[in-house]
C-alpha positions, 0 to 999 in steps of 0.5 A: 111599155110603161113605168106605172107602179102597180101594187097587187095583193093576195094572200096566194103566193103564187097568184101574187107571183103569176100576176107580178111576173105578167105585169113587169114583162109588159113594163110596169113596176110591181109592189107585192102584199100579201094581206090587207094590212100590209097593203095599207102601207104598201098603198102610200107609195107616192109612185103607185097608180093602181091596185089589185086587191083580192077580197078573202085575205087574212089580217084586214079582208080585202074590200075593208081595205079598199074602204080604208085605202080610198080614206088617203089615195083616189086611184084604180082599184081592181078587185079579184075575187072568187065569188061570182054572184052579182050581188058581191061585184055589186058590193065591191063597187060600191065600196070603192072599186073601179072594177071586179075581176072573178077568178080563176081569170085570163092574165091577158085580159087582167092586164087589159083591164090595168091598161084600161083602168090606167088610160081613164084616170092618167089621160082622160082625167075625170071620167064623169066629165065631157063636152057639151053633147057627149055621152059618156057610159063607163069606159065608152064615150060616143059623140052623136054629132059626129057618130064617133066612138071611143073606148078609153079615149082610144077611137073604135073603128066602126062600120056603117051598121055598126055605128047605127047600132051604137048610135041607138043604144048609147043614146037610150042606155039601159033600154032592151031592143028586141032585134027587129026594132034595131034592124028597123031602125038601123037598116031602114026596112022591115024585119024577116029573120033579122035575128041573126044578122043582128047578133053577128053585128052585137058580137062584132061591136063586142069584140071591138068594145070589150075587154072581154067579148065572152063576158061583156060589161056593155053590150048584153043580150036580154034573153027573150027580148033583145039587146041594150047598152048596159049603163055604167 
């Protein structure tokens, strides 16, 4: 259970209500807001420890007040919104959210994503820091030496095969692997029909390293060509 304040902001009562009542079973204390200006002077709490903050709201729109509110705090910021088009989630990060949820979304994985956001700026501190050797993408940090894992500093179980795999993408982020590169390069043997004896092990890895595996933000398919570690 936890004690963190979590102000969530939308213009739907019901939303507010829905998101509220998921939170506070799970501990957390919840602030409500239910426009962008109102949320300016909810954002001041000194308790508070994340936001989620809706984009089309009266008043003050959401991402203007994320802009406004990264001015006074440094805290996670998760944006909802019902635009979907990778050209708005591009724009709500760079204004200043830590991450971009699209409606309608899964309650459950919305608290994950709390949880996660949480974990990076309360245990792990700066997230962009690591040991010497450590490499570091988003939420993921993977240190080659010892071929380990972790995903919000939490460690990830992994098998042999899987940790070859991690091992090839984490260090070449943002590379396409067509699949019989990796079952070469993994497996130590020539490729026939390894397409889908790869993919098994991709969606293994995702549901061990994703929020949400059906919707990965790491472990993306390039269709027609292969597979990379999308950089964070």
């Amino acid at each position: 259970m936890s004690s963190e304040t979590i102000l969530v902001v939308d213009d739907d009562q019901e939303i507010v209500g829905a998101i509220a009542a998921a939170l506070e079973k799970e501990g957390f204390r919840v602030l409500r807001a239910y426009d962008g200006m109102e949320a300016l002077d909810k954002a001041l709490d000194p308790d508070l420890r994340l936001i989620l903050m809706d984009v089309m709201m009266p008043r003050l729109d959401g991402l203007s007040a994320v802009l406004r509110i990264r001015e006074r705090r440094n805290l996670p910021i998760i944006v909802l919104s019902a635009k979907s088009e990778e050209s708005d989630k591009v724009l709500g990060l760079s204004m200043g959210a830590d991450d971009y949820v699209t409606k309608p979304f899964g309650i459950q994985e919305l608290v994950a994503r709390v949880r996660s956001q949480l974990r990076r700026y309360t245990h792990l501190g700066d997230v962009n820091t690591a040991p010497a050797g450590i490499i570091v993408n988003g939420r993921l940090s993977y240190d080659p030496d010892k071929r380990t894992l972790t995903a919000d500093g939490e460690g990830i179980k992994l098998t042999n095969i899987e940790t070859g795999i991690v091992d090839l993408l984490m260090r070449n982020l943002g590379r396409v692997f067509p699949s019989e590169e990796i079952y070469r390069r993994v497996w130590g043997e020539e490729a026939w029909s390894s397409e889908n004896t790869v993919m098994v092990h991709i969606r293994r890895i995702r549901e061990k390293i994703e929020l949400n595996p059906r919707e990965p933000d790491y472990l993306k398919v390039v269709w027609g060509i292969g597979y990379k570690m999308e950089k964070k």
